[in-house]
N, C-alpha and C positions, 0 to 999 in steps of 0.2 A: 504493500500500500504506500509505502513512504517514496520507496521507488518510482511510483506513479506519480507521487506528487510534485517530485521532484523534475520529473521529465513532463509536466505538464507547465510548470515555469519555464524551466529551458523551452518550452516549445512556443509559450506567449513571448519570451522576451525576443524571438529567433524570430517570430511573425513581425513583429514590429520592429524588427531593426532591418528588415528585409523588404522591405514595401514594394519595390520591383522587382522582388523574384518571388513570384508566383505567392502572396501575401493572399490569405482567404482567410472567410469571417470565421469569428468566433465558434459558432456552436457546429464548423463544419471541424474543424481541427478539433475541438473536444471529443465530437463524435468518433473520429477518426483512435483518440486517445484512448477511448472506451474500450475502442475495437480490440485496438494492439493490446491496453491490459487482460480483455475478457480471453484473447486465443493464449494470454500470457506470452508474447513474442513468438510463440514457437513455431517454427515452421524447416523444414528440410532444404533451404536453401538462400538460408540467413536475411528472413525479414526483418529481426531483432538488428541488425546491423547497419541496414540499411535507410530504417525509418528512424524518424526523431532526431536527424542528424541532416541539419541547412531549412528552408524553404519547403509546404507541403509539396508544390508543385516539383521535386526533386526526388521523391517518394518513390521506391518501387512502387509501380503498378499506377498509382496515380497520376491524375490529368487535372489540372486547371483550367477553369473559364471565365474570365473575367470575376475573379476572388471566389468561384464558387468551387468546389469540388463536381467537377463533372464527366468523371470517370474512374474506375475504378477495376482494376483487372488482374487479379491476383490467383489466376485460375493453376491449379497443378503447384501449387507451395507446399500442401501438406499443412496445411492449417487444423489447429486442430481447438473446439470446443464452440461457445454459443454465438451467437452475434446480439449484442447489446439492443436494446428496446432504443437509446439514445442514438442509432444509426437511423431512425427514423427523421433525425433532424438534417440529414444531406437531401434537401428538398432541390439542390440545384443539378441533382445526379440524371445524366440523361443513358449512360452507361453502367452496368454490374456485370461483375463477371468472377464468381466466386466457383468454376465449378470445379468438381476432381478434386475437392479437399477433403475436410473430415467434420465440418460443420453439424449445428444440432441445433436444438431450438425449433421456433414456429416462422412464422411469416407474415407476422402482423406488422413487421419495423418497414415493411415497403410500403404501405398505405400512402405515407407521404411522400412517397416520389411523385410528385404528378408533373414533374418534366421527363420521368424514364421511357425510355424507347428501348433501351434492352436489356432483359433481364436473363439472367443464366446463372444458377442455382443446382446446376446438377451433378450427380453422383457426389453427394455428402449423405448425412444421418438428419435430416429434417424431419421433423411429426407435426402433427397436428394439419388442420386444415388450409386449402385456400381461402383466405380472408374474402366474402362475397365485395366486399369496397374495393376489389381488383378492379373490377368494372370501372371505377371513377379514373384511374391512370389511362385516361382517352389518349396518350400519344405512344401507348406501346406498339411497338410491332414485330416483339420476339419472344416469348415465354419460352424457355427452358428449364424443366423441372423436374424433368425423367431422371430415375435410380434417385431416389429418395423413398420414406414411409411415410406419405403422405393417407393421410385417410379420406373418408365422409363421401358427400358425393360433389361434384366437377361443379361451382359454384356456374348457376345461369347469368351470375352478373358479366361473366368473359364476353359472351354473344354482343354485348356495348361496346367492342373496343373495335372501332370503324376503321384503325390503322393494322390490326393486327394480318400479317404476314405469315408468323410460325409460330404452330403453337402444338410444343411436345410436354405433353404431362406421362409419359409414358412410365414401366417400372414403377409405380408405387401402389398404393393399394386401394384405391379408389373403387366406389362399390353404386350400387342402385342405377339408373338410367342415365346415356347420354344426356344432357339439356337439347332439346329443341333448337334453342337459341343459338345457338354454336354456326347453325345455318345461315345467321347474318352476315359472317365474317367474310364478305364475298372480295375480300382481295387476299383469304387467307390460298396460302401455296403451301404449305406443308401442315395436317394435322395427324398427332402420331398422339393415340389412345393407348397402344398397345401394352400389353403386360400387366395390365390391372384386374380389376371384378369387378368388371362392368354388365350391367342385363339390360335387358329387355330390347327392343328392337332398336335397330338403325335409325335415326329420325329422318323421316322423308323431306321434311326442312334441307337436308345436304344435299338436295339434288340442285339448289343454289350455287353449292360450290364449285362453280366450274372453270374456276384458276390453278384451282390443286394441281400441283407436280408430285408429292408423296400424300397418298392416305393408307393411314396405317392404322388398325384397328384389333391385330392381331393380338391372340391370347388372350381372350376374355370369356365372357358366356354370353355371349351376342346370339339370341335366337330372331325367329321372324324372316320374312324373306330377303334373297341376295339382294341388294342395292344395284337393281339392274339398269337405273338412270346415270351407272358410273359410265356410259359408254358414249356420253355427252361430254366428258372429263378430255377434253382434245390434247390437252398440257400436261394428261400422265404420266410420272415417269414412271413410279414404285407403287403398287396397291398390294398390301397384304391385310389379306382379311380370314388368314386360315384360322386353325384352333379355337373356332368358335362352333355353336350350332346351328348355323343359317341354311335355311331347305330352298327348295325352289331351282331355278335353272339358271346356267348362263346368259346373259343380254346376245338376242342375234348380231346385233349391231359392234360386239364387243370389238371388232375387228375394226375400228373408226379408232381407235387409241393408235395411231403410227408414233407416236412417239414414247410408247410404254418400251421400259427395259426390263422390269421385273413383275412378275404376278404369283403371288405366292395367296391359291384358293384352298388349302388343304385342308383335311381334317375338320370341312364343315355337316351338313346332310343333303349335299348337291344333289339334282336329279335330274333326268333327260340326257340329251345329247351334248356332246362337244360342239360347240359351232362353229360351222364352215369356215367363215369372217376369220377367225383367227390364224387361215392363215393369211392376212393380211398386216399382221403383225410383224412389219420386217425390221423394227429395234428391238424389238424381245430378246432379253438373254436367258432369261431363267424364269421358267414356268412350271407352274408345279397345282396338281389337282387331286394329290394324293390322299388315300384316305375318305372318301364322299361315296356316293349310289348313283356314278353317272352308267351311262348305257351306250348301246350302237358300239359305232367303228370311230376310229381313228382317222380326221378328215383328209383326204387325198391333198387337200390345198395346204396341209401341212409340209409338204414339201418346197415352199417357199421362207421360210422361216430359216433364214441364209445367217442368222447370227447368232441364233440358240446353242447355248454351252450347255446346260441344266434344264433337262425335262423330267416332270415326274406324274406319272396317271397309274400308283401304285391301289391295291387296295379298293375298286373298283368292279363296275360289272363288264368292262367293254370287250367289244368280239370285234372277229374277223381280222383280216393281215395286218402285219405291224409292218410290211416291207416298207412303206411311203418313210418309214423313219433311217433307212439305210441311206436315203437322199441327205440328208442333213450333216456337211459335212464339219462344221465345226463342234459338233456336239461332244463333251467332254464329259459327260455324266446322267445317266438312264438311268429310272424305277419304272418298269411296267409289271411288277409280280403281283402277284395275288388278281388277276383279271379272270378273264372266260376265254384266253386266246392259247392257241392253240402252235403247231411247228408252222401254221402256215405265217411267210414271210421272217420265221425266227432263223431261219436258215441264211437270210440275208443281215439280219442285224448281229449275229451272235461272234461270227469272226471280226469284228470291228474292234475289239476290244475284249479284253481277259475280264472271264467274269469275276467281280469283285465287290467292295462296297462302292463302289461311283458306275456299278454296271449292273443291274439288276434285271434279268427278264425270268427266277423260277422263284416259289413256284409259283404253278396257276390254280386254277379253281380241277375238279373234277370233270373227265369228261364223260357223257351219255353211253352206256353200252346198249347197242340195238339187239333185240330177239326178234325172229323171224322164221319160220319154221324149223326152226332149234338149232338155228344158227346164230351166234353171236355175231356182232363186228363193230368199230369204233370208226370215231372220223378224226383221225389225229391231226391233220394236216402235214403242210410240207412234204416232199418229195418222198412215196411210198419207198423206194428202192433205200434209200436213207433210214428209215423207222427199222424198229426192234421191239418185236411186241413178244412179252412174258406173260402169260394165261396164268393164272394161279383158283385155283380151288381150295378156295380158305386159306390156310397158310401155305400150301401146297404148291410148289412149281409142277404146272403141266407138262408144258410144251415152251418154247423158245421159237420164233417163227420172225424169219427176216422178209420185209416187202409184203406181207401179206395179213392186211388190219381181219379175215375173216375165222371164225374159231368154230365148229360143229362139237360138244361137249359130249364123251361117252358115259359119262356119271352123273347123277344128279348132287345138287349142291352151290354150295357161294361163292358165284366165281369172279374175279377182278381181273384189271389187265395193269400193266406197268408198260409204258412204249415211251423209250429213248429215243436219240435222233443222232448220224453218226458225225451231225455238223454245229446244230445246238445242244453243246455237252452237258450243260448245266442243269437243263430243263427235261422232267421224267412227268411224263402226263397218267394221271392214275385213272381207269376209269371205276366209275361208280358202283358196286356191287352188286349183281342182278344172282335172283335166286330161283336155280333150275330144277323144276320139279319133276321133271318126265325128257327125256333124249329122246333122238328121234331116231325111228327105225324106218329105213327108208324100204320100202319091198315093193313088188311087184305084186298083180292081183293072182301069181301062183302060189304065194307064200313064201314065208322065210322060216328062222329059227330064232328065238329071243332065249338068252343064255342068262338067271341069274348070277350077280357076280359075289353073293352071300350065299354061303352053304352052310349046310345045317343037316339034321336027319330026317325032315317034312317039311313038305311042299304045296303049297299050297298056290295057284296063279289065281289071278283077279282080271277081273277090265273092268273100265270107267267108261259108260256110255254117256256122258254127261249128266248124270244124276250122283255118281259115287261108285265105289268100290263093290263088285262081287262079285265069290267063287263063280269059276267056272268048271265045266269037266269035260272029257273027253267027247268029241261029235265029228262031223265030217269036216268042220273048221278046224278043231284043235286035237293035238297031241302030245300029250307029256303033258297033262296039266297039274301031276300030283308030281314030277321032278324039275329037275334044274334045269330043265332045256322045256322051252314052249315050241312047240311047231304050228304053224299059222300055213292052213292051206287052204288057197281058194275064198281068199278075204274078198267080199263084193267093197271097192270102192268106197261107198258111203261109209266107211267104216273109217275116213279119212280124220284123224283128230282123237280116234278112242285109244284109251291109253291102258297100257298092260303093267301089272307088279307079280313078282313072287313074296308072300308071305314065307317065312321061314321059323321053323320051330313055333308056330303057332303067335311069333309075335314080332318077329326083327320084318323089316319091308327091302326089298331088293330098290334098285334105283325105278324109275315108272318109266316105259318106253313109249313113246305117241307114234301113232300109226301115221306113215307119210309114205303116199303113192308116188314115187319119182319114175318116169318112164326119159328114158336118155335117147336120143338118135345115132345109130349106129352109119345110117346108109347105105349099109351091106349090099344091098342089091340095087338102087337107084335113086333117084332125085325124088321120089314120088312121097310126100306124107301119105297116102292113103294104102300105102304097102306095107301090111303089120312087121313083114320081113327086116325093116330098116330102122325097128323102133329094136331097143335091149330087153324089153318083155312081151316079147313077140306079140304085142296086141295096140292096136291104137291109143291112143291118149283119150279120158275124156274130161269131163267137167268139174273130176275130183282128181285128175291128176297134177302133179308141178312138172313141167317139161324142160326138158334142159339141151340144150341143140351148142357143142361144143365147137364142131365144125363143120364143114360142108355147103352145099348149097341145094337149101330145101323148095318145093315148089307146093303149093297147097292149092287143091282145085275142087273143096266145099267146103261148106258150109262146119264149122267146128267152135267149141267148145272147151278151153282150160281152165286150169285153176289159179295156175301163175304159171308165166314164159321166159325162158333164160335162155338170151343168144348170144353168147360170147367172141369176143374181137375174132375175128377171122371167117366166121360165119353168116350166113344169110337167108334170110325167110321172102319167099315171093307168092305171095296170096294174086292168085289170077281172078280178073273179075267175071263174073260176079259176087265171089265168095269173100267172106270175110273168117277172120278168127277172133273169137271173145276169149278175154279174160278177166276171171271174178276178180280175181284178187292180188 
């Protein structure tokens, strides 16, 4: 204290023997004295040294104007403790700039600056709230306030301040609704909310703000719909509005921002499509959608996006090729995992780069395994010859099959698939587990034999006519029906779909076999469909058969009737008129 007193004489008698060097009033040098005892000198780069020694106007950090104190910049010293109630007496202050120290206290000593035009207060220890008399300092046009523990909620008196420019209150812990008012601020260019607990919706008042170069709003609990009049914002550079939960879609028009460099949308409850527009976005550098419920494809007009280093459409529902992003060649950092896409186009993006954490495309979502007369198959994409598909039966490896996405299952049970790609290494598409009740026994209408693959000491065979299960016994159909082998002769047709089991030991069930007429084209004798000779079960096809024509070239000259038609590459069907061929199914 005595120390104080004593360098508060030194510092009157130094003002008044100094009159033309930088000489200021009374209560602005005390104030100033306040300062320096309250942080106790201290600082990392000897303010104790340098102040209290000549002229204020001499002062680190300090500016004179006409005897007033009218700056003050003492940002990155390392200051450490409160800021005096008696600093509210530098009323000629049009400059502050205390950020990056270690300050504490409130904010009520700026009320009387009402010549300040810019204030910066940031990354210190400050609590309590913004003084709503902010409002009254009508010549601000810089708030900086972010990284502080500011509380309460964003006082409405700001949306008064007709000069205000930038205004970051971001990093502190601000809570309840935007203000409205904030809308006024129509020559503000930068508003950065972001890092607080703020709610409730976006105020539609901001769609005034159409000078903004940064809106930042990120890391709050922002719900209600995306602010889709951002696309009116012609002067955008940076919009982050992710980690919030804002629903609704993108603005079609988003693509009118040519001047945006960054778009960080993540992590809200997006929905619908990507829009076209965007790629008209040709300063975009880093774009990111990660995290949301968008849908569709990835827009083709994305390949003009000639300056994108950072894309990200992680955590998503979107389909179809991702190739349009192989165009892109500045691009230094990819997230498309967790999507609904597929090898198609991963074959072009995946050599671009080692997959890593700046390269993401696995995994994806599950994909669909199709049944069809008890034939499994998948649609993996990308380049069949390339895929590697593993059939598994429960935990079970089946089969191993290169190029070839179709699987016919001779057991019944839970069967998956795993299909790699021998060009996108990273990415293992699993499909969905489909649960096979009955195999398919493919026969002619002379019969076959059905073999339980469960023995035991009694036998017991079933069919399922579509009502359920029951014994059957020996007749001019069946034989073996009390052992391990069923013999099936002379099955009519319509029997297409009934499905057969062995009972064993009176309780265990054999796998269930489904009845399927497959009649194949041989050709053997001529080009002619209506010659039983050139079918493989030496009888015509009819309207419960599956036909299957692998090669050849067939001529059909009546009128017929299948069930399903398969004519595979190399082959050909010529239906002469006036006849035609139906197929149910």
């Amino acid at each position: 204290m005595k120390k104080g007193i004593l360098l508060l004489l030194f510092l009157i008698a130094t003002v008044k023997i100094n009159n033309c060097k930088a000489q200021v009033v009374a209560q602005d040098s005390l104030a100033l004295v306040d300062f320096y005892n309250s942080i106790n000198g201290s600082s990392q780069y000897g303010l104790d040294t340098s102040w209290l020694l000549g002229p204020v106007g001499t002062w680190t950090g300090i500016q004179v104007l006409e005897n007033r104190v009218y700056s003050i910049d003492l940002s990155y010293f390392g200051l450490h403790g409160s800021i005096p109630s008696s600093f509210a007496n530098l009323t000629g202050l049009a400059s502050l700039n205390l950020a990056s120290d270690y300050l504490t206290g409130n904010l009520n000593f700026i009320l009387g600056f009402s010549n300040l035009q810019y204030l910066n207060l940031s990354n210190n220890q400050l609590t309590g709230r913004i003084p709503p008399g902010i409002g009254n300092l009508k010549k601000l046009r810089d708030i900086n306030l972010y990284v502080n523990q500011l509380i309460d909620s964003i006082p409405s008196s700001i949306g008064s301040l007709p000069n205000l420019v930038n205004l970051d209150l971001s990093d502190n812990q601000f809570y309840l609704n935007i203000p409205s008012s904030l809308g006024n601020l129509l020559n503000l260019q930068t508003l950065d909310l972001s890092y607080n607990q703020l709610t409730g919706s976006i105020p539609a008042s901001f769609s005034n703000l159409t000078n903004l170069w940064n809106f930042l709003l990120d890391d709050n609990q922002l719900t209600g719909s995306f602010p889709t009049y951002i696309e009116n914002f012609l002067q955008l550079k940076s919009v982050y509005l992710n980690k919030n939960k804002l629903t609704g879609s993108l603005p079609d028009n988003i693509g009118n921002l040519t001047n945006l460099n960054d778009a960080q949308f993540g992590n809200n409850l997006l929905t619908g499509n990507i829009p076209p527009s965007m790629g008209n976005l040709s300063s975009v550098i880093y774009l990111s959608f990660d995290h949301n419920q968008l849908t569709g494809t990835i827009p083709s007009t994305f390949k003009n996006l000639v300056k994108i280093q950072g894309l990200g459409f992680s955590n998503n529902q979107l389909t179809g090729s991702v190739a349009v992003l192989a165009q892109l060649h500045t691009l230094q950092s990819l997230s498309i995992s967790n999507n609904n896409f597929t090898f198609d186009g991963m074959e072009d993006i995946a050599p671009l780069h080692q997959p890593d954490a700046s390269w993401q495309y696995a995994p994806q979502a599950n994909i669909p395994i199709h049944q069809k007369n008890n034939v499994l198959s998948v649609n993996a994409g990308g380049t069949l010859s390339n895929n590697i598909y593993k059939w598994y039966n429960g935990n079970q490896l089946v089969v191993i099959q290169y190029g070839d996405s179709t699987f016919t299952p001779t057991l019944q049970g839970n069967y998956s698939v795993a299909v790699t790609n021998s060009t996108a290494i990273a990415l293992t598409l699993s499909g969905t587990p489909v649960q096979v009740t009955a195999v398919a026994a493919p026969l002619c209408i002379s019969g076959t034999t059905l073999v339980s693959e469960i023995t035991g000491t009694n036998y017991q065979w079933q069919v399922n006519a579509g009502t359920g299960f029951a014994n059957i016994n020996d007749n001019d159909n069946y034989v073996g029906t009390k052992t391990d082998s069923l013999q099936l002769i002379n099955i009519p047709s319509s029997q297409y779909g009934f499905q057969y089991r062995c009972i064993v030991n009176g309780s265990v069930s054999s796998t269930a076999f489904s009845i399927q007429f497959i009649n194949t084209w041989t050709g053997t004798v001529d080009s002619t469909w209506e010659n039983p000779a050139n079918w493989n079960c030496g009888v015509l096809p009819d309207a419960n058969t599956d036909v299957i024509i692998n090669s050849g070239t067939i001529v059909l000259n009546s009128n017929t009737t299948v069930r399903s038609l398969t004519i595979n590459t190399g082959a050909s069907l010529t239906v002469n008129a006036p006849y035609s061929v139906t197929v149910t199914h």
